[in-house]
N, C-alpha and C positions, 0 to 999 in steps of 0.2 A: 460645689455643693457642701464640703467637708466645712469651709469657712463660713456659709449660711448657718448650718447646723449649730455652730460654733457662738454664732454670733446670738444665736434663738435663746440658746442656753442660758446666756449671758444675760435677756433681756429678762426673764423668767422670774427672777429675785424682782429683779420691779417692779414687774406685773402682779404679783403676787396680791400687794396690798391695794392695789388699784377697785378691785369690786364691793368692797368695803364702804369703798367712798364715792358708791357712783350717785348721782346727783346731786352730790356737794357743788357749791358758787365756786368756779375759780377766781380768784383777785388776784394772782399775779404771775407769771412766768418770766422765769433767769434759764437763759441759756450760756452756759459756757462752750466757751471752744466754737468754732468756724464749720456749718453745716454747710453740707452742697448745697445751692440753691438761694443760702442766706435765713435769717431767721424766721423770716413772715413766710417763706416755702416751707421751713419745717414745723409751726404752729398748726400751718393749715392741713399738711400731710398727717397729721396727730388729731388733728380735729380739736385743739385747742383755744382755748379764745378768752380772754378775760370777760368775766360776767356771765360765761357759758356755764352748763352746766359738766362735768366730766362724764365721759364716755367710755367707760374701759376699753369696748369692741374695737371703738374708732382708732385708741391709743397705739390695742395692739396690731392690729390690720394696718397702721402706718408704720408703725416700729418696723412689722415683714416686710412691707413696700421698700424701706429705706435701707433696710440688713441686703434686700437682693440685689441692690444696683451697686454692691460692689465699692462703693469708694469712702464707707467707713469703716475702721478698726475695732470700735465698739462706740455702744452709747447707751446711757443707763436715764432714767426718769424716775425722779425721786421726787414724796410729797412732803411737805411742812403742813399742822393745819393752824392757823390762828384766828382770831376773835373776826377778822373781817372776814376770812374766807378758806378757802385751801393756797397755798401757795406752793406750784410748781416748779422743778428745777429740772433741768434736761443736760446734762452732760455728753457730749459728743467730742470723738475725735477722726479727724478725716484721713484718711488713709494719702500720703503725699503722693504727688506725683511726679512724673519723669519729668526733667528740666533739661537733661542732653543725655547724648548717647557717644559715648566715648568709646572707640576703639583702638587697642595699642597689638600693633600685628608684624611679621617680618617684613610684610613688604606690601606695597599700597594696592597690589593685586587681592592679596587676602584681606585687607581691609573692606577693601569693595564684597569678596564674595560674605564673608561674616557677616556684611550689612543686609546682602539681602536676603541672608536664611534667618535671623532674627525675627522673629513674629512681635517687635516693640515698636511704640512710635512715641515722641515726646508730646507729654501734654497726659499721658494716659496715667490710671493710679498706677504705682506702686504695688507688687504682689510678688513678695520675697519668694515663694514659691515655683510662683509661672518662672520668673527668673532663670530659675536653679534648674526646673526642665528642660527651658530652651537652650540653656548653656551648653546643658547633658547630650541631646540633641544633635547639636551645630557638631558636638565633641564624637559621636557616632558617627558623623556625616564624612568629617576629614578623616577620622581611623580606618573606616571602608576604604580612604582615597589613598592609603598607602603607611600612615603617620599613627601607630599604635600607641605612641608615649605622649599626644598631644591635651594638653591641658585648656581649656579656657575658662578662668577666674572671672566670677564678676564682683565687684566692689561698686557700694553704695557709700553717698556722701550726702549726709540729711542735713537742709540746709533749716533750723527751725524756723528762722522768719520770718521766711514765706511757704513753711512745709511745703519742701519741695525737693526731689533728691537727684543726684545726677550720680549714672550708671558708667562704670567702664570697666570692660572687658579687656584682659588681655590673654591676647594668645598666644602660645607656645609651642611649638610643632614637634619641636623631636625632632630624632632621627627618623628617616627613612626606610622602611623595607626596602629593598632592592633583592630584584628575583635572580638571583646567581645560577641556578641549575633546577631541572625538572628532573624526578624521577618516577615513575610509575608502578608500584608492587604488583604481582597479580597478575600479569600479564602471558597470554598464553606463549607455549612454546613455538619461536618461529617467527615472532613477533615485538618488534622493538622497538624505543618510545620515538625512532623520528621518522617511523613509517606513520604511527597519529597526530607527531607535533615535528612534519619536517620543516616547518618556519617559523619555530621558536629562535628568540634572541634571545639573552641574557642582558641585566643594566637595566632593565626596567622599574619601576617603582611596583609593587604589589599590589596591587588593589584587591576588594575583596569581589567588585562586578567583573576582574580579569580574572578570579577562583573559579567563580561559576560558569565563566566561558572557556574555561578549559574542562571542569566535568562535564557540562555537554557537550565539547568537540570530541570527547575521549569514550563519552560510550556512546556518541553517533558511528563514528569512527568504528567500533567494535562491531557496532549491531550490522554495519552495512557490509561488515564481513563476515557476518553470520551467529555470532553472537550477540542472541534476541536479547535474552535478559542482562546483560550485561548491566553492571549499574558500579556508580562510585560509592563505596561507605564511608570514606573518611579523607581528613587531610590534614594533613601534617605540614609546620613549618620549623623547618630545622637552620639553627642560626650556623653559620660555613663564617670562613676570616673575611672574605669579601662580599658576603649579602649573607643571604638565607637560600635553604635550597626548598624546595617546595613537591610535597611527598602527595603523589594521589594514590589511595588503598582499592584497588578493580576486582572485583567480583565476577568474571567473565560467565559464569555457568556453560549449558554443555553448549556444543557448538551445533546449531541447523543447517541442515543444505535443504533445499526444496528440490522438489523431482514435479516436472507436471507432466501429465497424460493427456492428450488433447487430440481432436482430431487431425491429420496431417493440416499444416499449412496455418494453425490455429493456433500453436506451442508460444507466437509470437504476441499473439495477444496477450496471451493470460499473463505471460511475465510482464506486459507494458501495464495491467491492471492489478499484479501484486504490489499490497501495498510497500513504500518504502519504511523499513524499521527504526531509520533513524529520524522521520516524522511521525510516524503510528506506532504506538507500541502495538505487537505480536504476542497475545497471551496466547501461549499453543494450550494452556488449561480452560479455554474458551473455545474450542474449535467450530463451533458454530456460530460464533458474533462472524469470525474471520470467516467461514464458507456464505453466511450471507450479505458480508461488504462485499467480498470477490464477485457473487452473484450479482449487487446490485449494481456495479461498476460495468458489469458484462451486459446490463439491459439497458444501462445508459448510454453504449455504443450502441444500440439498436436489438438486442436481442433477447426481445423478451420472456423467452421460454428457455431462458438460461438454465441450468443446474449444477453444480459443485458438490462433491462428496472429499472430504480431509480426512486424512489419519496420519497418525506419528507412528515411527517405527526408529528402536534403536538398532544404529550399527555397530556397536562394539567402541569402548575406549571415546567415553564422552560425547561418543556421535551420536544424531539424531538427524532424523529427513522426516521432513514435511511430506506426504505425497497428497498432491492433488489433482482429482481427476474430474473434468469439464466433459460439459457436452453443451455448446454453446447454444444448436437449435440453429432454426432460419432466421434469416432476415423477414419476420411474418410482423404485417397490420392491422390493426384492429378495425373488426368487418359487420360486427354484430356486438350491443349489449343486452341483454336482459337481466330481468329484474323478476324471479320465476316469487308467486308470492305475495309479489306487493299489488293489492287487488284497489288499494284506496287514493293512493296518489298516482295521478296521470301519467305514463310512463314519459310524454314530455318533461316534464316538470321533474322527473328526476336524474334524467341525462341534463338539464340544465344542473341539477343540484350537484351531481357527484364530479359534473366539471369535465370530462371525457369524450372527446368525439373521435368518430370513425375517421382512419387512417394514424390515427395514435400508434406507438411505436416506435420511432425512429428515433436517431439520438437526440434532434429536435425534439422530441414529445414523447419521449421513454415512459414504458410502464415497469418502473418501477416500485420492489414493493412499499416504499414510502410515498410514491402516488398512490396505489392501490387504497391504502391501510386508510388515507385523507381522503378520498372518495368514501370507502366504507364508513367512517367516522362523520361525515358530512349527510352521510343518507340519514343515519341512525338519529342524526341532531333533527334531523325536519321532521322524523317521524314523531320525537318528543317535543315540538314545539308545537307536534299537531294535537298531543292527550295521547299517544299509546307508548304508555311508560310499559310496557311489556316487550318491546320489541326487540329481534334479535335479527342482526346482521350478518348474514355468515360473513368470513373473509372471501377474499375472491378468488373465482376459478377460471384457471386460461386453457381453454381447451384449443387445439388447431383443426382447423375448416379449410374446405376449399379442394377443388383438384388435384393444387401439387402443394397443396397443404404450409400455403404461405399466408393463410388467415388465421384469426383469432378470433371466437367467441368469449365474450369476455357476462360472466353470470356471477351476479351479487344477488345472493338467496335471501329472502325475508319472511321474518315470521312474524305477524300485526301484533295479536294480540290483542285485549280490550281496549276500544279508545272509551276515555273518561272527560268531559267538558262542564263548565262550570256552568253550576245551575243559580246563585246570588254572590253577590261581592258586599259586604258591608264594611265600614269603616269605624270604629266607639272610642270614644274618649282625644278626639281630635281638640283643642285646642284652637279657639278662632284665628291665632295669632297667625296660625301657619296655612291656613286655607286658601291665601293668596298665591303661595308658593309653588305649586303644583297644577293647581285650576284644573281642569276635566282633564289634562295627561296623567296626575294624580288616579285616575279610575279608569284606567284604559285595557281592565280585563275583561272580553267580551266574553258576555257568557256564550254566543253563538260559535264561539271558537273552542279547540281542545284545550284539557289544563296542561298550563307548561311551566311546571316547579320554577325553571332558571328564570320565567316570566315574573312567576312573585317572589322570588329573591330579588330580581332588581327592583321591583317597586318598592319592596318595604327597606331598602337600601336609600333610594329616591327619599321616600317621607321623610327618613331620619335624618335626610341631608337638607330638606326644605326646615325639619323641626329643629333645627340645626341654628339654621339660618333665620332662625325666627326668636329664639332668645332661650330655647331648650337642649342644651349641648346634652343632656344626660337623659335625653329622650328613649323608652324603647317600645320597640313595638313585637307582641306576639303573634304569629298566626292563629289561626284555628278554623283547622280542615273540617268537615263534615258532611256524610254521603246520603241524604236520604232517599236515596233510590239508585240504585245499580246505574253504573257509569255517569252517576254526576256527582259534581261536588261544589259543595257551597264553602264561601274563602269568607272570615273576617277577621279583620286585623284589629286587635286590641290594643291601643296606644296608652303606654302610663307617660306623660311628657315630664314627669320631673320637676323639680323647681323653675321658675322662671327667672336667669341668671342677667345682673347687670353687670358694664365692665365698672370696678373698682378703681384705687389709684393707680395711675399710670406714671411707670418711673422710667424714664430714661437714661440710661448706661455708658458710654464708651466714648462718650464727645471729648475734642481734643479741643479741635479747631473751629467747629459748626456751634452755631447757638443753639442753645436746647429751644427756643424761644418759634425758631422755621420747625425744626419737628415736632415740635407739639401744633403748629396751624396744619403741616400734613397729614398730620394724623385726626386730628380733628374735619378736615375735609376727606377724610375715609371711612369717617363717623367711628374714630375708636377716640370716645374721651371719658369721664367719667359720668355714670349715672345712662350712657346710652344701654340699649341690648347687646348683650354678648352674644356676636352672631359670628360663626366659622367664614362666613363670604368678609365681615369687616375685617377680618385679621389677617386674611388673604390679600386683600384691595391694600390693607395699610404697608405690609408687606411689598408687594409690587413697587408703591408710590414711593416708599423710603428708595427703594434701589434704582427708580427710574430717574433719581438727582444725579445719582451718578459719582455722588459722594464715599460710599460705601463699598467694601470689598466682599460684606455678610452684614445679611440684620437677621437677628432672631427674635422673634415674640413669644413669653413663654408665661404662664403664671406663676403669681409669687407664690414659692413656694408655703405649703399651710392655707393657702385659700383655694386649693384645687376641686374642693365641694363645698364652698360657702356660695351664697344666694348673690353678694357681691364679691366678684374675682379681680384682683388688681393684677396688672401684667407687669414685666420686667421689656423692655426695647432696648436691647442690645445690639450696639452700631461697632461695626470695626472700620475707623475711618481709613481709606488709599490715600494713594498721592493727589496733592491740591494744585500742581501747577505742573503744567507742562512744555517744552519746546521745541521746536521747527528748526530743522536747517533741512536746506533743498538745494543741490546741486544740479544740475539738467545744460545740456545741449541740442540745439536743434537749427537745421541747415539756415533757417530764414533769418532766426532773432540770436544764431550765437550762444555763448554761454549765460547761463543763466543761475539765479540765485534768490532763495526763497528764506526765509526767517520768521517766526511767528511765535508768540507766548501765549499763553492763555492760561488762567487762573479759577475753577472749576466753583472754591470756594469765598468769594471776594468779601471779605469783614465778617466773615462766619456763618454770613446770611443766605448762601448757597446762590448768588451772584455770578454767573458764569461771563468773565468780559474775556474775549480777546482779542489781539491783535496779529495782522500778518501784514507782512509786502513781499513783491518779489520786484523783481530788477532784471533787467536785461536794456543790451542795443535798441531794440525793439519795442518793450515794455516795462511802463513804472506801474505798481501800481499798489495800495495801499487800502487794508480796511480796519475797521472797528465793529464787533458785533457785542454784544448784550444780551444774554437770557436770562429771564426772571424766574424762577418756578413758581409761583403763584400771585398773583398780582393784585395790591387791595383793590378790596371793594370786587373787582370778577374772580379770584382765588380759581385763577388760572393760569397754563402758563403764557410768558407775552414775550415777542425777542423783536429786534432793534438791531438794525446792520447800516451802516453809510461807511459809503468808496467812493474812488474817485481812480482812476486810471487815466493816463497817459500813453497812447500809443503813436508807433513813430512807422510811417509806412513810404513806399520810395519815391510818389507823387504829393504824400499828400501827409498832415499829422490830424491825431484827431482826442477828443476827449470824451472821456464817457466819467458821468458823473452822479449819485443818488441815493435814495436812501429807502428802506423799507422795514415797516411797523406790521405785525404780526398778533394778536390776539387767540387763544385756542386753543385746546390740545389737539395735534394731528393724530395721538396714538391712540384716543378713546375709543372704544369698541362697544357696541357696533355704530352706535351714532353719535356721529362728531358736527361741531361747526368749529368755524373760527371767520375771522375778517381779517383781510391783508389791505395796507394802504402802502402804495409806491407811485414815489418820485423819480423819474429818471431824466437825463439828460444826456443824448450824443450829440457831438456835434463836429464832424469830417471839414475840416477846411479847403474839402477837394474841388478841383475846378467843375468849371458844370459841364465839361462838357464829355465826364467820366462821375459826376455822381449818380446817375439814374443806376449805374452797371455795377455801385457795391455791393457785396450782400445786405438781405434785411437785417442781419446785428450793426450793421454800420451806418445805415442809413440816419438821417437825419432827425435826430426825434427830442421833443418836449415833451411828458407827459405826467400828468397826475392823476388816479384813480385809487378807488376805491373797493374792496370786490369779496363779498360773503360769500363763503361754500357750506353745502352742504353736504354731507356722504352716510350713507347708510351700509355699514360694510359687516356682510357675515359670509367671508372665506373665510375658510380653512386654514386657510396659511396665505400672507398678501405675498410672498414671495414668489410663490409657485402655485396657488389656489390647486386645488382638486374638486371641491363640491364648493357651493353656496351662491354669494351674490355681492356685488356692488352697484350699488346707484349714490350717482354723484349730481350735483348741479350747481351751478356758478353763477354771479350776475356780478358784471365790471360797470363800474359807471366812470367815465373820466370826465373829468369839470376842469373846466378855464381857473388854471391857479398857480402861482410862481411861476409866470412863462410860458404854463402849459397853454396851449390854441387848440387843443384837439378836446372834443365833446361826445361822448354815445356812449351810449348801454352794447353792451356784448354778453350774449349767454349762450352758455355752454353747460350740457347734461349729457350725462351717459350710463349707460348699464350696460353691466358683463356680467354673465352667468356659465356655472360652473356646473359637470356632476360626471362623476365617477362611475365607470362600470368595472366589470372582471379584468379587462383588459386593458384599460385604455381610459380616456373620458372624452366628454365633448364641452364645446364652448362656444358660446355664441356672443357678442356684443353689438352694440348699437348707440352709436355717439353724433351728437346733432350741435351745432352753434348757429348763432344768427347775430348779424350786429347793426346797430340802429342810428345811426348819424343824426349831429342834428347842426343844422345851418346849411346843408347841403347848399351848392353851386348846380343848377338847374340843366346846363350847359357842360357840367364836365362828369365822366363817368363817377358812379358812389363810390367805389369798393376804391377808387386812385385820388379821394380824397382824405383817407387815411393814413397814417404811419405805416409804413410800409411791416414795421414786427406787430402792429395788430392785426394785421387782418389774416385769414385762415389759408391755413396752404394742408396741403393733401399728398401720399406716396411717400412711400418706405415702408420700412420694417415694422412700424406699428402702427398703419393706419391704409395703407393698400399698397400689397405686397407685388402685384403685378406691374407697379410704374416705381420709375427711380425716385429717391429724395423727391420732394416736392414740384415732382412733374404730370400730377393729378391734375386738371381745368379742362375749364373747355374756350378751343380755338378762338382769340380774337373777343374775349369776353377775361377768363384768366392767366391765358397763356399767352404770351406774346407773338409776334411771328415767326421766332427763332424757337421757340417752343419752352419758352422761359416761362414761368410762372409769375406772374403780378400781383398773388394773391385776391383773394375771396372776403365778399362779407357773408357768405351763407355755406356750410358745409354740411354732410350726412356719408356717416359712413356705417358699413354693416360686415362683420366678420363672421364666420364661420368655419368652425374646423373640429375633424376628429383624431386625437392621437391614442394609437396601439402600438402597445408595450413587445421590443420586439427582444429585449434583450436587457436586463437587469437593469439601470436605470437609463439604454438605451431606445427610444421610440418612433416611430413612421408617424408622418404626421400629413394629411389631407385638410385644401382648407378653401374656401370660397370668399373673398372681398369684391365687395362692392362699395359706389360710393362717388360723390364728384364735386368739385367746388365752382359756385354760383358767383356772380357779383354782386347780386343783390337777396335778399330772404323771398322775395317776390317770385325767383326765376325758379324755383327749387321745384323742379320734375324729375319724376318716377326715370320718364324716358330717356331722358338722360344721365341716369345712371350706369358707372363703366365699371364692367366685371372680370372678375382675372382669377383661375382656377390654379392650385400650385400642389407639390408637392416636398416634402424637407425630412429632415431627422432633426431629432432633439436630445440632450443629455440630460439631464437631471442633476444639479448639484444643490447645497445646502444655501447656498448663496441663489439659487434660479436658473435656468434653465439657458445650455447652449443652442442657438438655434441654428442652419444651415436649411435655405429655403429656396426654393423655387419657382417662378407664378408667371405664367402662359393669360395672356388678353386674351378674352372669348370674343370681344368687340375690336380686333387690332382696325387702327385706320393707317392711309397711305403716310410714308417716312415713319410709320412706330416702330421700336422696337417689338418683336416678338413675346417677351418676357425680360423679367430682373431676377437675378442673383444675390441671394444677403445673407451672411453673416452675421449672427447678435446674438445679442444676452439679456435675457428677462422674459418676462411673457411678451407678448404681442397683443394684446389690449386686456 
């Protein structure tokens, strides 16, 4: 910012005389010196142009544009006027850039680490400054690691012609600390430093993260002998002939004992629920935070009508005792709530709201008072969502009930107060630009409902974010309440939208090795270029898409600074480019194929055009085999992305070898949301040169196949998360056509569609799907079954973990139609499958989960009956991780027939449809 500022200053003088001579002829411009971009980019960023007229605004709004991206030193524009015109001259100089990165170190261990604390990469400007921080830095980073006299110099070498300068550092470490002896001041009587450091060594190097782990071991160590406040103030390094000795200064304060009072056989508790001092700190000048952690820890094992009273008491010569005296209560459950008061909400409706049911209590389902308080705060929100801003909640009161007085009455007292509802909603000075943005959710205060403030806070939050998004960044809106008649109120929001803002020049920043040439088409397919709306959704979208290349470790979008309130805003895109090329080595064993050996390169940015190609093979006894893949990120003429993969493998089997060979074209973005397409076209080839009278019995990946197809999806996706969905929806649909072509013999249309639905309750959620295919031959053989004129990997197989849980892998069919008569699957042209299931949260990201599949595979799309659908009831647990969900599952046939199994057993990870 300091060098913006700098650079403004500088331009200032120039500018000066520039308004003077605005619509003067330009006839000529002289650029000296080497602009980013080239001459005819910096004419245009100026808005200059021979024959034009001069612009000051335009001049100085590019001068900003060009001062913020950073890779010039200064530049000044100067006029001449003469008889044919004005004559321009624009002096610049480019700020050089890194050319290499030299490091000179003791040993090629620190070489490596210095490289990768450095925040530099070749190809970037030059900024003597950042330099000199990061230097400072790295120089911080090693002194922590033990090295207080460690130097790292950097030296520049400007090469002038090709301004360009190479960087070397060299490092110098010093001597070493080494920890020669501990001693610790301050230490109570009785007490000595290897009863808190009996596994200290000496020889060690100093570090400054080994300081701080020794003041916290030292007044853990204290406090868990009863010195609460125990704390370290200082530290000292004292230089000795053979290291340094290393001084901690201990402030032990008085010493605590605890004393507890408790009913017999109870004593045990309370100390298993005193807190530990060297994890919690014990303020005893807080004695009530500490008597209601103790309390609430005592209702979390089940006793909710817990009580705690504390007091300190000196014993003479630095002593102090805690006494604390319990009365634990029963083992009592919750038997009765009331709600004495609340005359307007259905007392259902507020045992749903406060979240509470009868038998509450236990350490399972503690009433503790940070339940309590979330119930009471939970009533009071429904009651202001409903219009009674008066209302008052008492805390809660637990009273004991019952015979032998092992119940609880549990009463949240309410007081209404006036409820107030809205009587008109108006909206004034809206702006057409933004009426599409909100549509009728835009106005969604019924007046037939109570006024609920937090309700128009979020809308007029909403508007400003649709007027936002609509070309009015400095949009605002004021309310204005008004009551003309006891308990109603009339709402209109007054909207002033501000100027109508476009985006300005767009500068790009921090390219090394990527063309500015691809970020500017991404950005322009995010709609951030010059002259569009400046809208908060495109700087977001541009944002996303720069990082979705995969090029970048940070982009930031920010405006030049000086145009932060002008009607056009030019941005500054700031890339910090990562690493461009990466590699594979893969070692692996396994009983069948032996050792094994994997290698692979790929190169992220190939000729700067964001070109992703790479290359792998792996090797073994067993298997060669070899690929090529290709990602475009946006592809002319579709400015989308398109990827491109061909392999070929070689595999070596102990009857037989075999080839698999092919290649597949991709069109699409899969990651668009919510609604994607794309089109995939694949070629493949296997081909087993196994005898016949063991080919029938490979699996379907080995089986024999030609094929070429073609095959559009389409998906409409609004979960939540595709990981792990909790609410929303997917619907997907597919159509493959395979055509006679390079060998292929196989012909038919195959489609495949499905939907999953998602939705969350308090507990748990439910989930339902329903997935259907059918596939269509064409040349059929009249005389020979459909579905066994196929390639044995097209046609549909059913059973497992993601498509019906109560039969093994693909042992879903029906007898002598898909299944053979050893109960082998031959696959299907026609499937339908139907899931269902509910999971409840049984334990922090642990859940139970209940589920119903149904579902069966046909031979033909013709045979597809209701009644022959086969059903299998299960039940599992699931984990929750960040990555999806561990599953462990189990599914019972409701329809078992004669030789079925019972049920199946699964293991997995991810959802299940």
């Amino acid at each position: 910012m300091r060098r913006i500022v700098f650079l403004l200053l500088m331009m200032t003088g120039s500018l000066l005389a520039l308004p003077a001579l605005a619509g003067e002829i330009i006839s000529g411009i002289s650029i000296e010196g080497s602009p980013p971009g080239g001459a005819v980019a910096l004419e245009k960023l100026l808005g200059l142009r021979v024959g034009g007229e001069l612009d000051p605004a335009a001049v100085r709004a590019g001068l900003q544009a060009i001062t913020a991206s950073g890779q010039i030193r200064w530049i000044r524009v100067e006029k001449e006027e003469s008889p044919a015109g004005l004559q321009i001259r624009i002096r610049v100089e480019t700020r050089p850039r890194l050319s290499r990165i030299d490091i000179e170190a003791p040993s090629f261990s620190w070489r490596l680490r210095v490289r990768s604390w450095i925040d530099l990469q070749v190809g970037e400007p030059v900024d003597a400054a950042r330099i000199l921080l990061i230097t400072r830095k790295v120089e911080t980073r090693i002194s922590d690691s033990g090295y207080p006299d460690v130097r790292l110099s950097p030296y520049l070498d400007y090469s002038r012609q090709d301004n360009t300068a190479a960087l070397q550092l060299v490092l110098e470490l010093g001597e070493p600390e080494i920890l020669q002896k501990l001693e610790v001041e301050g230490l109570p009587e009785g007490v000595s430093v290897s009863e808190v450091f009996p596994d200290f060594k000496a020889g060690k190097r100093l570090r400054r993260k080994m300081e701080m782990e020794m003041e916290t071991r030292l007044e853990g160590k204290m406090r868990r002998r009863g010195w609460w406040d125990a704390v370290v103030t200082g530290v000292d390094r004292r230089k000795g002939k053979a290291g340094f000795d290393l001084v901690l200064h201990l402030d032990p304060g008085p010493h605590y004992s605890p004393v507890f009072e408790a009913p017999p056989g109870f004593k045990d508790n309370l100390k298993e629920v005193f807190p530990d001092p060297a994890e919690e700190d014990l303020n005893v000048s807080q004695l009530g935070n500490l008597v209601d952690r103790i309390e609430e820890r005592l209702r979390e094992m089940g006793r909710p009508l817990a009580r705690v009273e504390a007091s300190i008491e000196d014993t003479g010569e630095g002593e102090r005792a805690l006494r604390l005296r319990a009365e634990p209560g029963p083992e009592a459950r919750l038997q009765e709530i009331l709600f004495p008061g609340a005359d307007t909400i259905p007392r259902k409706e507020l045992l749903k709201i406060c979240r509470l049911e009868i038998g509450d209590g236990s350490s399972r389902h503690p009433l503790t008072h940070r339940v309590l308080e979330a119930s009471r705060m939970s009533l009071k929100e429904a009651y202001l969502h409903r219009g009674f801003h008066d209302v008052i909640v008492h805390p809660a009161e637990l009273e004991q009930i019952g015979a032998e007085r092992r119940g609880i009455r549990l009463l949240f007292r309410v007081e209404e107060g006036l409820r107030l509802t809205v009587s008109s909603f108006d909206i004034s000075g809206l702006p057409s630009e933004a009426l599409w943005a909100l549509d009728r959710d835009g106005y969604d205060l019924d007046p037939t409902q109570g006024w609920d403030p937090d309700q128009l806070k979020s809308l007029v939050e909403r508007w400003k974010t649709a007027l936002a998004d609509s070309g009015y960044p400095e949009a605002e809106i004021r309310p204005e309440l008004r009551s003309p008649e006891a308990s109603r109120v009339g709402i209109t929001l007054w909207v002033d939208p501000g100027p109508y803002v476009r985006f300005g020049k767009v500068v790009i920043a921090g390219l090394s090795h990527t063309r500015e040439k691809l970020l500017r088409r991404i950005l322009s397919h995010a709609g951030l270029s010059e002259g569009a709306p400046y809208l908060g959704s495109t700087l977001r979208r541009a944002q996303v898409e720069l990082y979705r290349l995969g090029l970048f470790r940070s982009v930031s979008i920010e405006t030049i600074p000086g145009q932060e309130m002008m009607e056009s805003r030019g941005v500054v895109v700031e890339v910090d480019e990562g690493l461009q090329r990466s590699y594979l080595l893969g070692l692996g064993w396994g009983s069948e194929e032996g050792a094994r050996i994997t290698l692979g390169w790929s190169h992220l940015n190939l000729l700067g055009g964001g070109h992703a190609l790479s290359l792998e093979t792996r090797y073994s006894s067993r298997e060669f085999r070899y690929q090529l893949s290709l990602r475009e990120t946006l592809l002319p003429l579709f400015e989308t992305p398109g990827y491109l993969a061909v392999y070929r493998t070689e595999e070596h089997f102990a009857d037989y070898d075999q080839r698999r060979e092919g290649l597949w074209m991709e069109i699409g973005d899969r990651l668009q949301r919510p609604y994607r397409h794309w089109i995939r076209y694949e070629y493949q080839v296997v081909e087993p040169d196994a005898p016949l009278e063991i080919l029938s019995d490979l699996e379907r990946d080995q089986q024999q196949i030609h094929l070429s197809s073609i095959t559009p999806v389409f998906e409409w996706d609004h979960r939540d998360d595709p990981l792990n969905p909790g609410r929303g929806y997917l619907l997907s649909t597919a159509l493959e056509w395979a055509f006679p072509a390079f060998g292929s013999e196989s012909e038919f249309l195959k489609l495949r569609a499905g939907y999953s639905w998602y939705h969350s309750v308090s507990a748990g959620k439910f989930s339902a799907g329903f997935r259907a295919g059918a596939i269509f031959p064409f040349n059929l053989d009249q005389d020979s079954p459909e579905n066994l004129q196929l390639p044995l990997a097209v046609r549909f197989f059913a059973g497992g973990s993601t498509t019906h849980r109560a039969f093994a892998r693909d042992r879903l069919g029906i007898p002598g139609e898909t299944l053979d008569e050893q109960g082998r699957s031959t696959g299907g042209n026609a499937v339908c499958l139907l899931n269902l299931e509910y999971q409840h949260l049984i334990w922090k990201s642990i859940a139970g989960v209940v589920f119903l599949d149904g579902g069966n595979v046909w031979a033909r799309p013709e045979d597809v009956s209701a009644a022959e659908m086969r059903w299998g009831l299960g039940l599992g647990l699931r984990m929750d991780t960040q990555a999806g969900p561990f599953r462990l599952e189990y599914a019972r046939k409701l329809d078992r027939k004669t030789g079925e199994k019972k049920g199946e057993f699964f293991f997995s990870f991810g959802v299940a449809f």
